[in-house]
C-alpha positions, 0 to 999 in steps of 0.5 A, a space after each residue: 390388619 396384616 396384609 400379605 403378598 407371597 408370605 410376607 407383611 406388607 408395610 408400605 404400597 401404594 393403594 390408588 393413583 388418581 389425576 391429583 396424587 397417589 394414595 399410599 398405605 404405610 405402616 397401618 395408615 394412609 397418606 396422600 401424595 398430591 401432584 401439587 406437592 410432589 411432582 416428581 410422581 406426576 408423569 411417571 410410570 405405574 410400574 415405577 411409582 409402585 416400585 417403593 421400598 420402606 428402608 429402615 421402618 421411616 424412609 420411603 425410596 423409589 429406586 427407578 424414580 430416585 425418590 426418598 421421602 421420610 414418614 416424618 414429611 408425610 405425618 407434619 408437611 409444615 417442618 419441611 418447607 422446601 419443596 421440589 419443583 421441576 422446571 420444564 425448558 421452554 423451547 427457544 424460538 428461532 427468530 426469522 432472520 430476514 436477509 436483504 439481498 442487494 444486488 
């Protein structure tokens, strides 16, 4: 199956967004991308999360987001332990400080 967009073959695009990931279709096959896994996706855009670039036949880059991901972290997870996380400052409490006035 060849897909076009003006002209040309597509070989990567993302095919759905859900509340729990993305579907992506690249090089004739699809992958899910689930928040859990990938967050980097979850408050993004739809404009920038479809802004996606296969480089080189393996490397997925998503230049708005600064994302890259290989084909290879898609097709065997378990090789690629490390996950990114993102860590969301809490904002600091301000303590009532309670002046005693003596006069």
């Amino acid at each position: 199956m060849k897909l076009l967009k003006r002209g040309k073959n597509i070989s990567v695009s993302v095919e759905n967004i859900t509340p729990f990931g993305l579907w992506m279709y690249v090089k004739e096959k699809e992958y899910f991308l689930s928040y859990k896994d990938y967050p980097y996706f979850k408050e993004q855009t739809l404009r920038s999360i479809q802004n996606v670039q296969l480089l080189h036949g393996f490397h997925l880059y998503w230049p708005e987001l600064d994302v890259d991901l290989e084909i290879d972290n898609l097709e065997n997870p378990r090789q690629y332990p490390l996950k990114s996380k993102i860590i969301r400052k809490q904002p600091k409490r301000r303590l009532a400080r309670r002046r005693a006035v003596a006069r």
